[in-house]
C-alpha positions as a printed Julia matrix, in Angstrom:
472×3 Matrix{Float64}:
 -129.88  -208.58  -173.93
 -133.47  -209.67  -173.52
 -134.72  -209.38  -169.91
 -137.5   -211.85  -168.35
 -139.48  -209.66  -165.57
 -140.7   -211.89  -162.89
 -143.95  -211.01  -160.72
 -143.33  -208.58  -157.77
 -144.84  -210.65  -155.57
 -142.67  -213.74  -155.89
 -139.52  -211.33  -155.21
 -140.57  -209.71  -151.72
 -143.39  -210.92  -149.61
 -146.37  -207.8   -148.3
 -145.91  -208.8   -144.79
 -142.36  -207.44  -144.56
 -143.39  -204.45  -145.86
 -145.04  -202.44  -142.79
 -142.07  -203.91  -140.47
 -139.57  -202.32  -143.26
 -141.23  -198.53  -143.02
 -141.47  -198.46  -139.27
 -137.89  -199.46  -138.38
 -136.98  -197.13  -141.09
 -138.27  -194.39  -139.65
 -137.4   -195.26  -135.81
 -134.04  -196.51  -136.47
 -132.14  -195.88  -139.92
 -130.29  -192.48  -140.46
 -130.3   -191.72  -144.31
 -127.51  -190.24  -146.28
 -127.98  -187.37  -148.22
 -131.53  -186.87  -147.09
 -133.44  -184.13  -145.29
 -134.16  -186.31  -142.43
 -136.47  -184.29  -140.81
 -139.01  -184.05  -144.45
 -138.17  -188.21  -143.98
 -140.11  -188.06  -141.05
 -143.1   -186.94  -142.7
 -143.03  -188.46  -145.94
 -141.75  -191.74  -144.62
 -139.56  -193.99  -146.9
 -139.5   -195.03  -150.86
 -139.37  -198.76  -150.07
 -137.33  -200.8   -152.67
 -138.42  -204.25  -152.47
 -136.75  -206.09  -155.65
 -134.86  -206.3   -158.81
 -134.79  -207.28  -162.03
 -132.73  -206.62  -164.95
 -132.42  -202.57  -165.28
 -136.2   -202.52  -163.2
 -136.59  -202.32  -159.53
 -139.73  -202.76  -157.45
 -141.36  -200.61  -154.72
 -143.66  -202.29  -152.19
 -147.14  -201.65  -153.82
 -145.7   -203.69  -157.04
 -144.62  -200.79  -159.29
 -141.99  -200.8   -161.48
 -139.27  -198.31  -162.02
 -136.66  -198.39  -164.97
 -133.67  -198.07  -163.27
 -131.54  -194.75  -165.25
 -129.16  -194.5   -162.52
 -127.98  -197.75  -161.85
 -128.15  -197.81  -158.19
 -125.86  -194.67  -157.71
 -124.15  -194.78  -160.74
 -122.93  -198.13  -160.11
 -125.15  -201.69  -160.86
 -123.88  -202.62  -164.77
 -125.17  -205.48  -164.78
 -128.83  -204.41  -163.34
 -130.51  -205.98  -160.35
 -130.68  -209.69  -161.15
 -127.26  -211.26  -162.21
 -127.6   -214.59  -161.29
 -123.8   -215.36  -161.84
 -122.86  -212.71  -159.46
 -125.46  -214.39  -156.96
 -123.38  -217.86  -157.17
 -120.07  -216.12  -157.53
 -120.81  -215.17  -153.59
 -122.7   -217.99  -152.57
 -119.76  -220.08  -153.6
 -116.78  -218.44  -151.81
 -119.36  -218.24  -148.7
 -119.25  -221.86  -148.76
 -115.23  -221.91  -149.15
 -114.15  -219.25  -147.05
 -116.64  -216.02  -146.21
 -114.31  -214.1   -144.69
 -110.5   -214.08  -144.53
 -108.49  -210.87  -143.91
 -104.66  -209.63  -145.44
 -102.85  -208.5   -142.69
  -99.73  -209.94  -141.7
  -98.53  -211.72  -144.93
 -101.97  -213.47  -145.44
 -103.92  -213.77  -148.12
 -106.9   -215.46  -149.95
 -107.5   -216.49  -153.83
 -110.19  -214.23  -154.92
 -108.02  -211.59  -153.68
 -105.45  -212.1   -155.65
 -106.53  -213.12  -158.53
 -108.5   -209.95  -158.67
 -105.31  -208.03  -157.98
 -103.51  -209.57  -161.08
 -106.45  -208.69  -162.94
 -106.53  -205.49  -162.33
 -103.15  -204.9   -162.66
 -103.33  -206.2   -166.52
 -106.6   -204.18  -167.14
 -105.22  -201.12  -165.92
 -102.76  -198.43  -167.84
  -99.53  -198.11  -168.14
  -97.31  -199.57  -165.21
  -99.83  -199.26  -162.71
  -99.48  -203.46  -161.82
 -100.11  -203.12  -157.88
 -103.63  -202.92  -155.48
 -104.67  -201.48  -152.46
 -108.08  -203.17  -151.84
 -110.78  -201.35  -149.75
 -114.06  -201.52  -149.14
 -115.54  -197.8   -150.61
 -114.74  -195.65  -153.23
 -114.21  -192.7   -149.92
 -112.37  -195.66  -148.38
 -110.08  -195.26  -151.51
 -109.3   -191.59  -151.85
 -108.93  -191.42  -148.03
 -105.96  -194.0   -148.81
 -104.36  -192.45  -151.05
 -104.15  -189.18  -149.66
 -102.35  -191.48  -146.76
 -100.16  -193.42  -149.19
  -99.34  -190.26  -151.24
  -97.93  -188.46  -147.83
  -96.5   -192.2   -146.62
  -94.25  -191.48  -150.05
  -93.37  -188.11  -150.17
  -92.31  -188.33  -146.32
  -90.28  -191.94  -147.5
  -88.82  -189.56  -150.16
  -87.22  -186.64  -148.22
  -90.05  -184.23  -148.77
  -91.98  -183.67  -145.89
  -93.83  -180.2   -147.4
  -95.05  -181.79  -150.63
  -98.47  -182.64  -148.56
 -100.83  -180.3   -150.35
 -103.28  -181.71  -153.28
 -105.56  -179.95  -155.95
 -109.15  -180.64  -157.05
 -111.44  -179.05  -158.77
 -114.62  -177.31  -157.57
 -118.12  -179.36  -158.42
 -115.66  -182.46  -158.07
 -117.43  -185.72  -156.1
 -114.43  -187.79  -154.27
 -116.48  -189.2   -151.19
 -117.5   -188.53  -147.54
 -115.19  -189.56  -145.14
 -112.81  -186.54  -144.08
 -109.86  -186.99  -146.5
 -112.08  -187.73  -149.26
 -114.95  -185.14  -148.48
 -112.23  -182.61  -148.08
 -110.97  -183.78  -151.65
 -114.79  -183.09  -152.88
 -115.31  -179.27  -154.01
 -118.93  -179.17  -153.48
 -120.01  -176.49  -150.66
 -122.69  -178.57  -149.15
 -120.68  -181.46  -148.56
 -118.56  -179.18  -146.54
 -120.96  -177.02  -144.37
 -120.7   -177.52  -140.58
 -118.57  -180.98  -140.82
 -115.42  -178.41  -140.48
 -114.44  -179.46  -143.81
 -111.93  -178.99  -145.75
 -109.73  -180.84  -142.77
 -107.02  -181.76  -145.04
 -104.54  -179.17  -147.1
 -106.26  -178.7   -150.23
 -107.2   -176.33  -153.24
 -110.31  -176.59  -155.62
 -109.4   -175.06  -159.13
 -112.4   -173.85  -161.49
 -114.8   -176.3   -162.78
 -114.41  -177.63  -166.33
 -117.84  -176.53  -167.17
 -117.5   -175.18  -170.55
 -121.25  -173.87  -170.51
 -120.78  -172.58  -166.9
 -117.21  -171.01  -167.41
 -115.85  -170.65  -170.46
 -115.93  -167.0   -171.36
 -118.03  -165.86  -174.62
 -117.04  -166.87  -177.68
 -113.93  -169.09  -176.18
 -113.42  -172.34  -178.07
 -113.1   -175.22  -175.39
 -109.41  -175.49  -176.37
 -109.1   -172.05  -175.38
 -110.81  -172.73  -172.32
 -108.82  -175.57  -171.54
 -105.6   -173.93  -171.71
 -106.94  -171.25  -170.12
 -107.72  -173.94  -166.95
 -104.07  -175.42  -167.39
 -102.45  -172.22  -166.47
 -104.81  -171.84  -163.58
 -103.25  -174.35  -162.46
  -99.84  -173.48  -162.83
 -100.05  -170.4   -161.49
 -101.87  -172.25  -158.22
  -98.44  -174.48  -158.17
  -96.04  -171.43  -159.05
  -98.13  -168.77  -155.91
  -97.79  -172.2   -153.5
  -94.82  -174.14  -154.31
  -94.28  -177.08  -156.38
  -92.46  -178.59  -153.75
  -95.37  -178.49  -151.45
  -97.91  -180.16  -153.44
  -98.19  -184.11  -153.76
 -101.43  -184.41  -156.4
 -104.1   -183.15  -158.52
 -107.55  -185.8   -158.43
 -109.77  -185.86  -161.13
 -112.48  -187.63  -162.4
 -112.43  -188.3   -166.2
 -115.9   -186.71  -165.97
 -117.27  -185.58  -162.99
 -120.29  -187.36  -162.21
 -122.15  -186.7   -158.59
 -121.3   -182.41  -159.63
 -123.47  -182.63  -162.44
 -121.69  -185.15  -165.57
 -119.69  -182.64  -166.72
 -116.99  -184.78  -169.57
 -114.04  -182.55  -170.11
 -113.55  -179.6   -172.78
 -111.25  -180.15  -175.51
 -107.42  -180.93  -174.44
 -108.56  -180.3   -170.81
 -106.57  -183.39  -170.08
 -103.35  -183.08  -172.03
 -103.06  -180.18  -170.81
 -103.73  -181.0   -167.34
 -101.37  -183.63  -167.47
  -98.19  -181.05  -168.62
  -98.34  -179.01  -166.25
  -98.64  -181.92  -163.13
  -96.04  -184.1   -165.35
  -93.68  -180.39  -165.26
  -93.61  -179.83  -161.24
  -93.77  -183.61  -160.13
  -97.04  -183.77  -159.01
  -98.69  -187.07  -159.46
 -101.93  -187.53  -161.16
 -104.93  -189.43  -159.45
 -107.69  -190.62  -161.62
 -110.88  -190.99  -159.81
 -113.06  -193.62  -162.26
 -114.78  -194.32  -159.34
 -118.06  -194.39  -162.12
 -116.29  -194.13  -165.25
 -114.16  -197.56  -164.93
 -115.52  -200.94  -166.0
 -117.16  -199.69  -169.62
 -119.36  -196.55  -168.78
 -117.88  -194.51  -171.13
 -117.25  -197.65  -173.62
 -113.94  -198.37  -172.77
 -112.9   -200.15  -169.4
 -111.59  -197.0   -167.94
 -111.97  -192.94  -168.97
 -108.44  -192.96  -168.77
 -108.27  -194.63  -171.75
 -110.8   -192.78  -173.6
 -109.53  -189.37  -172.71
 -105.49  -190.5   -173.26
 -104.7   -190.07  -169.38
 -101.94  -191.8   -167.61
 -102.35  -191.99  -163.94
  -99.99  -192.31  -161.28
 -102.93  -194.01  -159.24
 -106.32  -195.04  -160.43
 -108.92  -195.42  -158.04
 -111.83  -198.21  -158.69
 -115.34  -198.84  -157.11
 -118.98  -199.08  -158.22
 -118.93  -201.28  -161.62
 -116.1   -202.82  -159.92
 -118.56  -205.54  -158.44
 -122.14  -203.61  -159.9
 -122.37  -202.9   -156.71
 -123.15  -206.41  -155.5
 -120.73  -206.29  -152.47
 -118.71  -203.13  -151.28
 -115.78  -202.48  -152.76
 -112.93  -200.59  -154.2
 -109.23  -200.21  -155.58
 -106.06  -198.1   -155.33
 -104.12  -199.29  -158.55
 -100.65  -197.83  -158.34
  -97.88  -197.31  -160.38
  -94.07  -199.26  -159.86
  -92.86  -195.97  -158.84
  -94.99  -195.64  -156.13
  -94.62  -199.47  -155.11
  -91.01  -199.62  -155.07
  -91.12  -196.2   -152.31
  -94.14  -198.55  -150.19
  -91.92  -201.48  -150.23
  -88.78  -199.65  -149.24
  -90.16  -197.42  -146.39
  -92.19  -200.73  -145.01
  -88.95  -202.46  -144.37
  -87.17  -199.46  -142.75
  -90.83  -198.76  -140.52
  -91.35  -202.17  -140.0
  -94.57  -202.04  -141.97
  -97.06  -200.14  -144.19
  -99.39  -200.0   -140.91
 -102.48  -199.01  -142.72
 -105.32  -201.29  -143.76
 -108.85  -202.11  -142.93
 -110.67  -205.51  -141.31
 -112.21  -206.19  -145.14
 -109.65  -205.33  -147.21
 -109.4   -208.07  -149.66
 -112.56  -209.32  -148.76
 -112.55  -212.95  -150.79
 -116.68  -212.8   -151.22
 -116.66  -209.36  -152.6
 -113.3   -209.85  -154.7
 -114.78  -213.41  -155.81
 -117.98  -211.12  -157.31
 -115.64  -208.69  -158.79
 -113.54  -211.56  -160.85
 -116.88  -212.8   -162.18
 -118.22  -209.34  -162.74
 -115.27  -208.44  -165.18
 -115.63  -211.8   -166.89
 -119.43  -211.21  -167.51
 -118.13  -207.71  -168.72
 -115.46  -209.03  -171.08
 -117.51  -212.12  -172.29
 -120.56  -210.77  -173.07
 -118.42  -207.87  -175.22
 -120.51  -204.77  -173.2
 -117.61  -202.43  -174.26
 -118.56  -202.85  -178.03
 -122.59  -202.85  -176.64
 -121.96  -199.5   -174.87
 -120.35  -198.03  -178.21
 -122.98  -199.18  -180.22
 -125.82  -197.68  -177.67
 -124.2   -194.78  -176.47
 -124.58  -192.62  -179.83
 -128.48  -193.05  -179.52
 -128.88  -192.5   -175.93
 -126.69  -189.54  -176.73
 -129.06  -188.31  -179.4
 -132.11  -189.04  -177.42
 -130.64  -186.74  -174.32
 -129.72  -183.92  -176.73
 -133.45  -184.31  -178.29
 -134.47  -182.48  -175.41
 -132.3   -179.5   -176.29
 -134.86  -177.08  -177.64
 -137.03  -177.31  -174.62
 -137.75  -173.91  -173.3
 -136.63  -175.38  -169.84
 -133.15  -176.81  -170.93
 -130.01  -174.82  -170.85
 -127.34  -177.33  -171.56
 -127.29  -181.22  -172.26
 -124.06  -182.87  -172.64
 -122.76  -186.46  -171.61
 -120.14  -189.27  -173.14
 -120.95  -193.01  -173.33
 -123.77  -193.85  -171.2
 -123.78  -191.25  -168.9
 -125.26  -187.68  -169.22
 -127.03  -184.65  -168.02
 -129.74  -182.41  -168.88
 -129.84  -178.81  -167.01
 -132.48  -176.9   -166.07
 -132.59  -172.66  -166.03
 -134.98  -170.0   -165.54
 -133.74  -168.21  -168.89
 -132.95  -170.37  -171.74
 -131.07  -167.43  -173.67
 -128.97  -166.36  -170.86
 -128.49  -169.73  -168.97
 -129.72  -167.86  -165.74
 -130.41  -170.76  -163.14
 -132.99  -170.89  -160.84
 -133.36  -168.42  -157.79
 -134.31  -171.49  -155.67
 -131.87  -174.14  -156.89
 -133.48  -177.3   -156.99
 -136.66  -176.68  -156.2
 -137.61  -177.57  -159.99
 -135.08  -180.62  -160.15
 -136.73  -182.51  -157.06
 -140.4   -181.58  -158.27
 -139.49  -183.3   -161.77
 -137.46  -186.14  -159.91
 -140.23  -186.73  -158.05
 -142.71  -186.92  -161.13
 -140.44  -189.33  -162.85
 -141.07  -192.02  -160.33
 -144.66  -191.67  -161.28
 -143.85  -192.46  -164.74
 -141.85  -195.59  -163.73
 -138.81  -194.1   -163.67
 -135.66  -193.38  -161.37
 -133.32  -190.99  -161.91
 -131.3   -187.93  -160.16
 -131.85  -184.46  -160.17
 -128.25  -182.66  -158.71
 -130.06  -179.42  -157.94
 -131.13  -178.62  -161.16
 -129.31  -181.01  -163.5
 -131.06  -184.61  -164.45
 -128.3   -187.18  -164.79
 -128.5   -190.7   -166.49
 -127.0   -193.38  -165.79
 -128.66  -196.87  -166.97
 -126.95  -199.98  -166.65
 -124.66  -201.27  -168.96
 -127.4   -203.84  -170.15
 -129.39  -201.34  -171.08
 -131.36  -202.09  -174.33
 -132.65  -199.94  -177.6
 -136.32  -200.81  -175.8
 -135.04  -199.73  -172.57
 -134.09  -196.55  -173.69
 -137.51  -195.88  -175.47
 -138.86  -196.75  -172.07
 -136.91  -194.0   -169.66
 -137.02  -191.33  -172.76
 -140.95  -191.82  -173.27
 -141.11  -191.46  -169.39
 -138.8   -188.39  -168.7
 -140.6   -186.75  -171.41
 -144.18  -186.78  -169.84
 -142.31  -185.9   -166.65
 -140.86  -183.17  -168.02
 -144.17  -181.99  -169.44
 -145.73  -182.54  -165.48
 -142.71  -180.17  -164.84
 -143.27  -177.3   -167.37
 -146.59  -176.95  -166.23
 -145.82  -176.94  -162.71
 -143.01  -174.57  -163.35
 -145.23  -171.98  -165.15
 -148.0   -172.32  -162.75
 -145.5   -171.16  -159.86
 -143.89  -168.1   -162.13
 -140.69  -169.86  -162.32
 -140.27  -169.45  -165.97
């Protein structure tokens, strides 16, 4: 697990650098960024990679505690993912799967997946983006209930703070307001149940089990007010990531799983950031004992190398695709990449690096110090909740330690203290008020030292900043 670090300057040359800033700021339109502050403060240039560090363009180095966004497991400088795609660029860069055709890497990856993955979901839906995905499926899902005589069962249920993308479908899917504002959104039938926050929303003195049961019969009673005959799916993530890592209470998902099982309504699993060993297994569905009637892949899938993603659906679902193809003619949906062979050739040798170098058993064996080091921050007076599972987790900020009163400006504290990380050498992401982690599967005992010692003299920059503007 040792990492060489090579110079900065032998990974991106200074001349590039000025060229890089000004067509950034005449021509690229950032997501999720306040584009007009971008104007003024210009962009934070990434320049290179290596191992769980990146590099800016004055030579600093940053531990990397997000992996990308959420997604690089293998940090920034896998050389076997760098041949994996230099090799099938030489064989065949592009091919698409239209029309009966098909290429290796494609399907190889396919069968892969389809042993990896739970239960009897054996079949894949390749796309190029984790939105790409969910948008899918919310097609496929209607595609089936339509092929099965129920042309009402179109509705689907989320849960609010839940992160399933950006594209309409998918955004709509999402249940956080911001994501929403002035794109018209929700645009597609759905219904966002109560976060399973147990320090947000569990009621006082209410075990999680309680509070989990509790969310259950939310959910029924949604089903029972609209219909079980109108609604096609609940999505979840195993724990919701981009809304603030928020793992699941107690039973949340047995339960959960009941009461969809009870009204025939299938069950999407979004491990969109838990699949491929986050948590320490391959997927959250295994760790939390979920079986999904589709499980949708990205991020780890590749470590982000090359874009892309994957529906994995059950033989149920299959058999209804293959039927109402031959009676249409076709399943007419797909996109120019899907099946790309580059990015499913990096996949195939992504999983193998996964499997061979055991970073299952290394994420169980890290994950209950990381863990402890995250919850060391618990008696802060600026800390309201920590929580996490695996190698992901989340400290939160509040004005009022006792009473878990947030801040009246959310976020204003979050983006002061991510900003002071980064002058500690480290990256990671403040949602609002909540400081997620997210290292790399590679990540070392060292490593973790490293972005701990860091956060904590950022977080010290922070409590001083904080009292000197009255916030606490």
């Amino acid at each position: 697990m040792q990492q060489t670090i090579r110079p900065w300057q032998e990974i991106t040359p200074m001349s590039n650098v000025n060229s890089i800033v000004q067509n950034d700021l005449s021509s690229l339109i950032h997501p999720y960024t306040n584009l007009a502050q971008h104007r003024e403060t210009g962009p934070f240039v990434i320049t290179g990679g290596d191992g769980v560090r990146v590099f800016d363009d004055q030579g600093n180095a940053y531990i990397e505690a997000m992996s990308g966004l959420w997604s690089v497991a293998l940090g920034f400088s896998e050389q076997r993912l760098v041949d994996a795609a230099i090799e099938q660029f030489k064989q065949l860069p592009y091919y698409h799967s239209f029309s009966h055709k098909t290429n290796a890497p494609a399907a190889a990856l396919a069968a892969k997946l389809a042993e990896l993955a739970p239960g009897d979901l054996n079949h894949v839906f390749f796309t190029n983006s984790g939105s790409e995905a969910n948008d899918s499926m919310v097609k496929m899902v209607w595609y089936v209930n339509n092929a099965l005589g129920k042309p009402h069962k179109k509705k689907f249920i989320s849960r609010q703070q839940a992160y399933h993308g950006t594209t309409v479908a998918s955004a709509s899917l999402t249940g956080i307001p911001s994501i929403h504002r002035d794109f018209d959104l929700p645009a597609i039938p759905v219904h966002h149940l109560t976060c399973p926050n147990a320090y947000r929303f569990a009621r006082p003195g209410e075990t999680e089990e309680a509070f989990s049961a509790r969310l259950a019969d939310e959910l029924e009673r949604y089903i029972l007010a609209e219909g079980a005959e109108t609604i096609a799916a609940f999505i979840g993530e195993p724990v919701i990531a981009a809304g603030g890592v928020i793992p699941p209470p107690q039973g949340y998902w047995a339960a959960i799983q009941a009461v969809c099982k009870r009204y025939d309504i299938l069950v999407v699993v979004d491990e969109i950031v838990t699949g491929f060993g986050r948590l320490g297994t391959m997927f959250g569905s295994q760790l939390y004992g979920i079986q999904p009637d589709i499980l949708v892949l990205s991020k780890q899938l590749t470590s982000s190398y090359q874009p892309l993603a994957a529906l994995v659906v059950s033989d149920a679902i299959h058999d209804v695709l293959v039927s109402q193809s031959q009676r249409l003619g076709a399943f007419a949906h797909g996109l120019t990449c899907t099946g790309h062979p580059v990015a499913t050739a990096v996949a195939l040798e992504n999983i193998r690096i996964i499997e061979e170098r055991g970073l299952l058993g290394h994420v169980q064996r890290l994950a209950p110090e990381f863990q402890r080091r995250l919850r060391a921050f618990a008696d802060h007076p600026l800390v309201g909740d920590v929580r996490g599972v695996g190698l992901v987790g989340a400290i939160e900020l509040v004005a009022n330690k006792a009473t878990g009163q947030p801040f009246a400006q959310p976020g204003v504290l979050g983006g002061y203290l991510f900003k002071q990380t980064h002058k500690h050498g480290l990256i990671i992401r403040a949602i609002y008020d909540t400081i997620a982690f997210c290292p790399p599967l590679i990540t070392t005992q060292d490593d973790l030292d490293a972005i701990f010692s860091a956060f904590d003299r950022a977080l010290a920059d922070a409590t001083d900043w904080a009292r000197s503007q009255n916030l606490l």
